[in-house]
C-alpha positions as CSV (number, residue, x, y, z in Angstrom):
1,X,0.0,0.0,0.0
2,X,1.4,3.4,-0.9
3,X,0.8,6.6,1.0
4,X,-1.6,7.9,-1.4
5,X,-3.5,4.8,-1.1
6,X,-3.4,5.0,2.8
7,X,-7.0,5.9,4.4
8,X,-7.7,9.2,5.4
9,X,-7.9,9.9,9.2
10,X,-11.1,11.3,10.2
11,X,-11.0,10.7,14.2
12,X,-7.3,10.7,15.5
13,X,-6.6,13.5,18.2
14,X,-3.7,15.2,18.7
15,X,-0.6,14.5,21.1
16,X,-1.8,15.1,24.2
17,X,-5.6,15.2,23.9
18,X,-8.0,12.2,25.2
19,X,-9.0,10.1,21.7
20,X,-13.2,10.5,21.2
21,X,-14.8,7.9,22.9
22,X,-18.0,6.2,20.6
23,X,-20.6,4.1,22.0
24,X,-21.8,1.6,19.6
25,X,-25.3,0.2,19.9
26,X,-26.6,-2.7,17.4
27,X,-27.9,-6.0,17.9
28,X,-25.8,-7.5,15.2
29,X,-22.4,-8.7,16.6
30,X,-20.4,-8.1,13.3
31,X,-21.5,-5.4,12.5
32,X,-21.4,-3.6,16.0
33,X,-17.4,-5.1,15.6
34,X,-16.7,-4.0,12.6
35,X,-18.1,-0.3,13.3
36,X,-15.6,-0.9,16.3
37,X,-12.3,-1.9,14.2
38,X,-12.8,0.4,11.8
39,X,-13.1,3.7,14.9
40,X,-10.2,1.9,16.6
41,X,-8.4,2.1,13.9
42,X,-9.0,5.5,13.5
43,X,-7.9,6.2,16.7
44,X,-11.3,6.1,19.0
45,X,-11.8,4.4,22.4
46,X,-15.0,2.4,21.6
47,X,-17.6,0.5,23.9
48,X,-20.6,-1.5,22.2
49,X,-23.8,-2.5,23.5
50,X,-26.7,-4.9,22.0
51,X,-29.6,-3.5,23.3
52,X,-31.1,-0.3,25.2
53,X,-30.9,-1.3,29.0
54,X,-26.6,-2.6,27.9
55,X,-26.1,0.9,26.7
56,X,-27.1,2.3,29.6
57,X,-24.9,1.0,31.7
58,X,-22.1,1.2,29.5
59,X,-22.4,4.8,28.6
60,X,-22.7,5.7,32.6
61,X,-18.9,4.3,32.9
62,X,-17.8,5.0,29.4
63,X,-19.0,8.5,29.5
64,X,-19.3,9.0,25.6
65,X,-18.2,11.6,23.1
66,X,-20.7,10.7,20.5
67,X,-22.8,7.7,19.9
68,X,-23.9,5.3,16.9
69,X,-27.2,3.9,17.8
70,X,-29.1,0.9,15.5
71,X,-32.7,2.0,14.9
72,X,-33.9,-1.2,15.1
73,X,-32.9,-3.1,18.8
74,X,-34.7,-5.5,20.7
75,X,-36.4,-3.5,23.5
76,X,-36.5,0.1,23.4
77,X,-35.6,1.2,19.4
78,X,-33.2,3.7,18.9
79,X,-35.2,6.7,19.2
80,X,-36.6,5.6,22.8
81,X,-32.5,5.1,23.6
82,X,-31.4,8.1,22.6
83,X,-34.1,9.9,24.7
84,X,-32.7,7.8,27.8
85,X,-29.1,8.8,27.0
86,X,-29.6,12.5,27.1
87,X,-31.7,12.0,30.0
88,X,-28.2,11.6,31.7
89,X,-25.8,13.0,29.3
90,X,-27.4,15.9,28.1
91,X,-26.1,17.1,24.3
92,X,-24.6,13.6,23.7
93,X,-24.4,13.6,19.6
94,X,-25.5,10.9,18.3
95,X,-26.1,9.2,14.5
96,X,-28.5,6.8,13.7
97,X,-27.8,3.7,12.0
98,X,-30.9,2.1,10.2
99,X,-31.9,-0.5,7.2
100,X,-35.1,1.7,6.4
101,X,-33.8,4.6,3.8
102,X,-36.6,5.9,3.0
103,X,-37.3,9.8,3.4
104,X,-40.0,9.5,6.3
105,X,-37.8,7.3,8.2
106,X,-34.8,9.5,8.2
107,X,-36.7,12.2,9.0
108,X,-38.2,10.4,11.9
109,X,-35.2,10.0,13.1
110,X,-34.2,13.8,12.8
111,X,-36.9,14.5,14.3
112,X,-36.3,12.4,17.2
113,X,-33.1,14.3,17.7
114,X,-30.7,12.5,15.9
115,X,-27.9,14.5,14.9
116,X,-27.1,12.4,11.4
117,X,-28.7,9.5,10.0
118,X,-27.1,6.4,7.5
119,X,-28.7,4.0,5.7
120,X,-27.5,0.5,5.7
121,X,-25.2,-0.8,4.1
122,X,-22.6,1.9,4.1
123,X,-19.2,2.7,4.0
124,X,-17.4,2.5,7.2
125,X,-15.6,5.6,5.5
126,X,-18.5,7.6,5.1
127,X,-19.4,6.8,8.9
128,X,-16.2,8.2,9.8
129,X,-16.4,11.5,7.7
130,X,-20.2,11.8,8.9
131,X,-19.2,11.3,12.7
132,X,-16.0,13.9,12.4
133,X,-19.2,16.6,11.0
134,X,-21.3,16.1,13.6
135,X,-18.6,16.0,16.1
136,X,-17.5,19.6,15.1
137,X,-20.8,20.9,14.0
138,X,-22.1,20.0,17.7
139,X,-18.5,21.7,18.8
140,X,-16.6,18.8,20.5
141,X,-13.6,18.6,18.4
142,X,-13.0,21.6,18.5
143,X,-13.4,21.5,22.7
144,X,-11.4,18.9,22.8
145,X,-8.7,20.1,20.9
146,X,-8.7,22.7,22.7
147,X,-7.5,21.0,26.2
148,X,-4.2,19.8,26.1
149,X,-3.2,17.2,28.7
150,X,0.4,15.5,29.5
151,X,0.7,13.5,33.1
152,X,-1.0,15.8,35.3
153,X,-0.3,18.5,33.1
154,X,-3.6,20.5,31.4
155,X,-3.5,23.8,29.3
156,X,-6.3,25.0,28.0
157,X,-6.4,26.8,24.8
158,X,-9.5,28.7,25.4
159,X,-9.0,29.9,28.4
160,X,-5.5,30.3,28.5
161,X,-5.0,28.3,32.4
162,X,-2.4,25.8,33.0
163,X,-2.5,23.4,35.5
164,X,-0.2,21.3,36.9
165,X,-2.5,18.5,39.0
166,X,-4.6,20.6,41.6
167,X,-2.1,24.0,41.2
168,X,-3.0,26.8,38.7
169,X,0.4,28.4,37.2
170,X,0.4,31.5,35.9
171,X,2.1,32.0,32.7
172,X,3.4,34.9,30.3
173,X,2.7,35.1,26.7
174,X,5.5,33.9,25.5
175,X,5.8,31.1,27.8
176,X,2.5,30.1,27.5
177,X,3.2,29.9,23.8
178,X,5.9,28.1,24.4
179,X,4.6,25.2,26.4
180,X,1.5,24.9,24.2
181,X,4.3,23.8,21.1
182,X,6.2,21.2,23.6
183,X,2.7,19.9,24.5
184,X,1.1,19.6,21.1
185,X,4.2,17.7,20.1
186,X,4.3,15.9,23.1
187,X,7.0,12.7,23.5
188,X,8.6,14.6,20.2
189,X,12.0,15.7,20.3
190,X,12.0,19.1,19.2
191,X,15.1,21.4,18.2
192,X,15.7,25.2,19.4
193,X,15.2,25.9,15.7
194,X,11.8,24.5,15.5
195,X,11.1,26.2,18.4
196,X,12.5,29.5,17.7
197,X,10.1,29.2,14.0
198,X,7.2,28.1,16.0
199,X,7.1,30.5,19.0
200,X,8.6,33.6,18.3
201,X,7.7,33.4,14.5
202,X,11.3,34.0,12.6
203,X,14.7,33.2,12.9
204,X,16.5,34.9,15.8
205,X,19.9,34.4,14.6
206,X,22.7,34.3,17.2
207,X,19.9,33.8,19.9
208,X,19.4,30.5,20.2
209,X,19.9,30.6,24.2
210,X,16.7,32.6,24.2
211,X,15.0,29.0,24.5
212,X,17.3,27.9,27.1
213,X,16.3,30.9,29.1
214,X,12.2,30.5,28.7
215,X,13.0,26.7,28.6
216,X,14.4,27.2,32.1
217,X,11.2,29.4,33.1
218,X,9.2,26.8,32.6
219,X,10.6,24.3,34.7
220,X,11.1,26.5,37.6
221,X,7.0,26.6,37.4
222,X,6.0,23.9,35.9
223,X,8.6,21.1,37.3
224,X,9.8,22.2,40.5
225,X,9.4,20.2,43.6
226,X,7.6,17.7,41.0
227,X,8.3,14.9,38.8
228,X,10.0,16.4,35.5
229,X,7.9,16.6,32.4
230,X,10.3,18.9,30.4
231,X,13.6,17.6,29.8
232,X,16.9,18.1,27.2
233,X,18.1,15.9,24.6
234,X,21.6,16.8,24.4
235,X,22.8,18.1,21.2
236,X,19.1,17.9,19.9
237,X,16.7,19.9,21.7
238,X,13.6,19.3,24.4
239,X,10.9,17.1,25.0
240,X,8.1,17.4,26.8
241,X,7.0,13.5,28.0
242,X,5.0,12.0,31.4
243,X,7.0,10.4,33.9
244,X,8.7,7.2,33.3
245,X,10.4,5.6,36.3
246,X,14.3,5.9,35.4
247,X,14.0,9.6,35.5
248,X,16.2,11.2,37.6
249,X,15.6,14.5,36.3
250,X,16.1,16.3,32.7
């Protein structure tokens, strides 16, 4: 297989960012494993469920990012599950998976509150592309991108707060900016020159110590009296990476 012929991505999250979790509801084994492999491959946590009382106990644990819910289950249908679901998790997106393609059923199912709605058979690639619009059209990509987590580490992009387990840390610009590049290319080796490109936006010739000096910022506030998360690669650059018990420090 060449690149080219490699399938697209649709699902995968970032370095550092929890992969979307999908709760898969149908009665029919394969095909509920199937849906599965093909979202695990694509980089999802996935739980599945074969009827409306399973998925209800599942999603409680599971805690669900989006949901793929067979119209047609034994016990409650889909539309009577999906009322259930947002009874406890309210917003929950969710797209409906049915062997009726007729008009009046899919708009039953809109109407019901689905968010999307596929006809059987289908491509598991159009199911990915269809759950990646109604995750961002619903706005939890793009929440979820926006929360960066390493270890006990969190930065949010929204609102600008880093945490470091229970402790807010306060943060300029710059080093703010700086931390948000080690942490989106988290367990990547970066250089000073990639960091000089990515942070301050050009090349700042002759100043390449610049980094060592907000590198070194950082760990005084982020690292200190704590397990390391930032450490140096001699000769190479930094890397930002969780704990790992032969640390001794970076």
């Amino acid at each position: 297989m060449t690149e080219d012929d490699q399938p697209q991505s649709y699902l995968r999250s970032p370095e550092g960012v929890p992969p979307v979790r999908v709760l898969v509801v149908d009665d029919e084994p394969d095909l509920a494993e199937l849906v599965s492999t093909a979202l695990r491959f694509d980089g999802c946590r996935t739980a599945t469920a074969a009827d409306a009382d399973e998925a209800m106990r599942v999603a409680r644990d599971f805690r669900p990012d989006i949901a793929v819910l067979d119209v047609m289950l034994p016990g409650d249908d889909g539309v009577r599950l999906l009322g259930r679901l947002r009874a406890e998790h309210p917003d929950l997106p969710a797209v409906f998976l049915t062997a009726r393609g007729e008009t009046r059923d899919r708009i039953a199912g809109l109407r019901a509150g689905a968010d999307d709605y596929i006809a059987k058979p289908f491509s598991l690639e159009e199911l990915l592309a269809r759950l990646q619009a109604v995750l961002r059209r619903t706005g939890r990509l793009d929440e979820r991108g926006a929360l960066l987590t390493v270890s006990d580490l969190t930065l949010d992009e929204l609102t600008r707060e880093v945490h470091r387990g229970e402790e807010e840390i306060e943060l300029t610009p710059t080093e703010f900016d700086l931390l948000r590049f080690l942490m989106q290319n988290a367990r990547t080796v970066v250089s000073k020159s990639q960091i000089l490109d990515r942070v301050w936006h050009y090349d700042f010739a002759g100043r390449s110590n610049i980094v060592e000096q907000y590198v070194g910022y950082l760990r005084r506030k982020i690292d200190t009296d704590r397990e390391p998360l930032i450490h140096t690669v001699r000769g190479v650059g930094y890397v930002l990476r969780p704990p790992r018990a032969s640390d001794s420090g970076g």
